[in-house]
C-alpha positions, 0 to 999 in steps of 0.5 A: 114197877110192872111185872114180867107178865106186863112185857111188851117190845120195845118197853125200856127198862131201869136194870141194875141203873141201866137201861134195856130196851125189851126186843123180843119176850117170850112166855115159856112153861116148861114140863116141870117148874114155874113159867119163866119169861125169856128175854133179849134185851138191848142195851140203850146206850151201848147197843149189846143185846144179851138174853136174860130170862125171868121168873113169871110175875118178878117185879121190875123197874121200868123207865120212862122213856119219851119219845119226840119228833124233832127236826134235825138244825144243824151241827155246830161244832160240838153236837146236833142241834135238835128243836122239838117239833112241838115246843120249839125248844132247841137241844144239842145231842152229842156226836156220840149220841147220834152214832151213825145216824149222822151219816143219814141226817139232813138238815130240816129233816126230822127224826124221833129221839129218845129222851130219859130224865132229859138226857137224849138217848139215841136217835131214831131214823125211819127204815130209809131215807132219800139222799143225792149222790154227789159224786160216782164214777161213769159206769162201764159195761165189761164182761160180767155175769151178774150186774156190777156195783160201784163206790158213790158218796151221798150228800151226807159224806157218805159212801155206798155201793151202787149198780153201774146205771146211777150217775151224779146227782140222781136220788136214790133210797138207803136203808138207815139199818144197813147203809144198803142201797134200796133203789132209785127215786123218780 
């Protein structure tokens, strides 16, 4: 149990059976009447963020959430093979957990997850990753004011805009939140 007043981003909490994950609180004193604590929060499993306001010092439960580096195996078919950087322990995380982070997830690669009373929640990937392009087309210079993008698939399978200059098998950097293309590696 804590208090709203204890509030603090990222704080996972136990709401009606399900899980929120606080994203951003704000204390709030209106003209008249008591300090309310406004909220938005983020569904753990399903990613809906809703906004919810409480009244200043509600009890509320919060879950304990443990987040671990684990390095990403392999996929076998049915899941995600993870093994806990520390223990060695291996865990298979559905391909619904993983969500789209398995279009950013190599092998050997680790990743921190998210787990509630051993159940793993999400998977959460640094703000970029370097990945090879494994096939694009030769880029051509036509007439055009402003620089030009084309299709390129990465060696997870897949496939984001890139400007015209990039060729097969160069690294570049992708953020993880958009799919975007961020810039080449040397």
């Amino acid at each position: 149990m804590a208090s709203t007043n204890d509030l603090k981003n990222g704080m996972v909490l136990d709401l009606d059976g399900q899980l929120w994950a606080v994203v951003w609180f704000q204390h709030h004193k209106p003209g008249k009447g008591n300090t309310v604590v406004r909220t938005k929060l983020k569904h753990v499993l399903s990613g809906k963020v809703v906004d919810k306001t409480f009244n200043s010092d509600t009890k509320v439960d919060t879950a304990s959430v443990d987040r671990r580096d684990m390095q990403y195996l392999y996929h076998d078919g049915s899941g995600f093979v993870f093994m806990d950087t520390s223990t060695y322990e291996q865990v298979s995380i559905s391909d619904d957990t993983v969500g789209e982070a398995k279009n950013f997830l190599l092998e050997e690669q680790v990743a921190t997850v998210a787990i509630h009373e051993d159940n793993p929640l999400y998977i959460d990937l640094p703000a970029s990753v370097e990945l090879v392009i494994t096939y694009t087309e030769p880029g051509l210079q036509g007439d055009r004011s402003t620089g030009g993008t084309k299709p390129a698939t990465l060696e997870t399978g897949l496939q984001i805009q890139v400007p015209l200059f990039i060729t097969n098998g160069e690294k570049v950097k992708v953020d993880t939140r958009t799919g975007d293309y961020l810039g080449r590696v040397a």
